[in-house]
N, C-alpha and C positions, 0 to 999 in steps of 0.2 A: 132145654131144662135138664139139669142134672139130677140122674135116677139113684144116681150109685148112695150107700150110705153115706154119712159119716164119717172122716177114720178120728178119733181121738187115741189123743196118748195121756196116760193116766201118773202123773209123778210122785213119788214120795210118800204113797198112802200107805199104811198100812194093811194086813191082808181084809180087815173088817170093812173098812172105807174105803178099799178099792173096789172089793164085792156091791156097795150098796153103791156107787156112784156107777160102775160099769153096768147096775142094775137098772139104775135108774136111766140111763143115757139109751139104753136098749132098747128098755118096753115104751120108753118116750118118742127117740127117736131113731129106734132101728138102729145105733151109731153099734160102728165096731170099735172095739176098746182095747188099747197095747199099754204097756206097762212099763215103766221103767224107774227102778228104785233109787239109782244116785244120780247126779248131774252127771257125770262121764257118759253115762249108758242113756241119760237124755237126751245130752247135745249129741250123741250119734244118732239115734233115734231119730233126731228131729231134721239131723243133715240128710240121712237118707230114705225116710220116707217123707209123704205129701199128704199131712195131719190138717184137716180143718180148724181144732182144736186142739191145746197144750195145756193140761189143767196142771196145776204146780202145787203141790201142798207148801204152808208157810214154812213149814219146817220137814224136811226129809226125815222118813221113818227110818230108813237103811242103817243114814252116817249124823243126823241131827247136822245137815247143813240144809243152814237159810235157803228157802226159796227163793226170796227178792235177793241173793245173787243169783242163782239160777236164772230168772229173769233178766237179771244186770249185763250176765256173759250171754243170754239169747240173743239180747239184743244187740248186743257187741261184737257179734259177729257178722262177717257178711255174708255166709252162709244160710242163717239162721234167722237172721235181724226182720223181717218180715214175717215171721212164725206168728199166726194169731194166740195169743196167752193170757189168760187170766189165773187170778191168783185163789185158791181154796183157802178160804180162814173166816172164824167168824169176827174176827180182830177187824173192828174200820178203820183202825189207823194202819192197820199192817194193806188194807185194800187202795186205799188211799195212798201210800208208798206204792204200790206195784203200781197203778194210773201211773203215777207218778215217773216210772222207771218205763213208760211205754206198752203195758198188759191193760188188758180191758177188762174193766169191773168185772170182778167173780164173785161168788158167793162164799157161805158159810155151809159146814157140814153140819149146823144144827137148822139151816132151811133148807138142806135137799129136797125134801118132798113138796115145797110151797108152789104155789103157781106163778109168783113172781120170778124164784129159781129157775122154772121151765119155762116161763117167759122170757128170760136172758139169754137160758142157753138157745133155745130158737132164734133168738135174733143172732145167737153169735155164730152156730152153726147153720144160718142160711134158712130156715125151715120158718 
C-alpha cells in the first residue's frame, strides 16, 4: 500500500483558485501541490516529476492559453501521454471536450467544496 501523499500539479489558476484548490486537496487529502502557470513550465513539470494528478485550468491565468491544448500536447507526447488530467472548468462542454482529448472528467471551481468533487478527486487520486 502506498503511504506517500499525493503529488498534484496545479495549472493555470490563478493566485486565489490556486490557494483554495491546493487548500482543498490538502486538508482532504494530505496531497502536496506544485504550480505551474504556463504550458512550457507544465510540460516540464510534468516531464520531470511523477504527478498522480494534473489539474488544468480551461483557460491559463498567466498567458490566456487554452487548456484543452494543454491537454492536446500532454497527450501528444510520449513523455507525457500517460499523465493523469483532468480539466477545471465549470463549462460541460468544455469537460466534455477534454474526455474527449483523453483527460478524465474534472470538475468546476464553483463545486470545489461538494462531495461529489471529493468523491472524483479520490477516485482519481487513488484514495
Amino acid at each position: 500500500m502506498n503511504t506517500n501523499p499525493p503529488k498534484v500539479l496545479n495549472v493555470g489558476q490563478c493566485d486565489l483558485d490556486h490557494g483554495n484548490i491546493s487548500h482543498m486537496l490538502s486538508d482532504n487529502f494530505k496531497a502536496v501541490v506544485d504550480r505551474a502557470a504556463t504550458c512550457e513550465q507544465a510540460c516540464c513539470a510534468v516531464r520531470d516529476g511523477d504527478y498522480d494528478l494534473v489539474l488544468v485550468n480551461r483557460v491559463l491565468d498567466a498567458d490566456g492559453t487554452s487548456g484543452l491544448d494543454l491537454i492536446q500536447k500532454l497527450r501528444s507526447d510520449e513523455h507525457t501521454g500517460d499523465a493523469r488530467v483532468a480539466l477545471v472548468s465549470n463549462f460541460a462542454e468544455a469537460q466534455e471536450q477534454a474526455v474527449a482529448l483523453g483527460a478524465e472528467r474534472g470538475f468546476g471551481k464553483d463545486a470545489l467544496t461538494t462531495p461529489a468533487t471529493r468523491e472524483r478527486l479520490a477516485s482519481l487520486l487513488g484514495k
